[in-house]
C-alpha positions as CSV (number, residue, x, y, z in Angstrom):
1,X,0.0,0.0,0.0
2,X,1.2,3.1,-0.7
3,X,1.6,6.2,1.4
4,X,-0.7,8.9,1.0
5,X,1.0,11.8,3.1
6,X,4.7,10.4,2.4
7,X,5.7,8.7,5.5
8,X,7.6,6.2,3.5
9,X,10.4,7.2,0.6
10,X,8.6,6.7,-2.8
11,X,7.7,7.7,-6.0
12,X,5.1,11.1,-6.9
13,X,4.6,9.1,-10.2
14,X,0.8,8.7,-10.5
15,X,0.1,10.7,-7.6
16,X,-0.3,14.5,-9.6
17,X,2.3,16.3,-7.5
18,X,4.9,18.3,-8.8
19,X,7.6,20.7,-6.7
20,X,9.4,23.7,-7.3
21,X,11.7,23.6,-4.7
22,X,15.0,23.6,-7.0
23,X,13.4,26.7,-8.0
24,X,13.0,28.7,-4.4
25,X,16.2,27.1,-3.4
26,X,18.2,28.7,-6.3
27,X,16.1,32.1,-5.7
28,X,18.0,32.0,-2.4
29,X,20.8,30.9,-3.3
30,X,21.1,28.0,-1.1
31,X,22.9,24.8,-2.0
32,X,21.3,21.7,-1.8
33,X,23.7,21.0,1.3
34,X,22.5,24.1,2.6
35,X,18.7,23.7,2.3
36,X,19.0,20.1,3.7
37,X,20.5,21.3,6.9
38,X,18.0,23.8,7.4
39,X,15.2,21.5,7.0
40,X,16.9,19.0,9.3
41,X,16.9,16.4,6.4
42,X,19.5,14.8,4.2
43,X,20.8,16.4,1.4
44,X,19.4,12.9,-0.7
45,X,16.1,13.8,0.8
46,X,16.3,17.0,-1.0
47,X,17.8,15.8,-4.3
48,X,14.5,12.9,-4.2
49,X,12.3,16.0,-3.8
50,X,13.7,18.0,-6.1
51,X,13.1,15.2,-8.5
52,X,9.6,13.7,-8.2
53,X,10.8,11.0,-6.6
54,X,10.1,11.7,-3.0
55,X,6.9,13.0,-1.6
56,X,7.8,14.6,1.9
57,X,4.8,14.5,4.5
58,X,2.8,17.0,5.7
59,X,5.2,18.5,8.0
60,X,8.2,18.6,5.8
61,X,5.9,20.4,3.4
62,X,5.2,23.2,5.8
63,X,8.9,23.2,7.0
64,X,9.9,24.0,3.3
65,X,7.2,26.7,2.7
66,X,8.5,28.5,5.5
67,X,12.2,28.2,4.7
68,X,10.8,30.2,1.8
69,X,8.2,32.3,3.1
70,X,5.9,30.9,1.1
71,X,2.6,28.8,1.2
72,X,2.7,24.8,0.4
73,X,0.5,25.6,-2.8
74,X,3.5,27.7,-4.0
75,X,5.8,25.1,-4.1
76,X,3.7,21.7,-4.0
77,X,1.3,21.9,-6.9
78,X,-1.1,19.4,-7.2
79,X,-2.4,18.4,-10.8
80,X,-6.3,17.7,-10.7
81,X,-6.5,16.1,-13.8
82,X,-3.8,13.2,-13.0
83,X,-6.9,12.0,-11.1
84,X,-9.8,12.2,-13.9
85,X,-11.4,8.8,-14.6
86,X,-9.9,6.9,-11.7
């Protein structure tokens, strides 16, 4: 069974999430290394974000939009129609 809120590492293939927190890290000129330690996760952990291939849970998420001063919906966008006819 898969995760719904990302307690486990795995894919956001299928799931209709994509990130762009490459793209606020870079606007602040932090390093991967950099954001990691701030978020008190590995630098991997932000790489398999980065990617789609890691969906961080809840509290992650809100740890990341305030690192940026941002809302969740700024940098997790979530893709309606991935879901259509399921």
């Amino acid at each position: 069974m898969r995760s719904v809120i990302g307690i486990f590492p795995e894919s956001t293939e299928g799931t209709g999430m994509n990130n762009k927190l490459k793209v606020y890290r870079a606007i602040q000129g932090l390093t991967q290394e950099e954001a990691a330690e701030k978020l008190g996760v590995s630098r991997q952990t932000v790489i398999a974000i980065e990617n789609d291939r890691y969906l961080p849970s809840l509290g992650l998420a809100f740890k990341i939009a305030r690192l940026f001063g941002v809302s969740v919906e700024d940098i997790f966008i979530y893709k309606e129609d991935a879901y259509e006819g399921t």
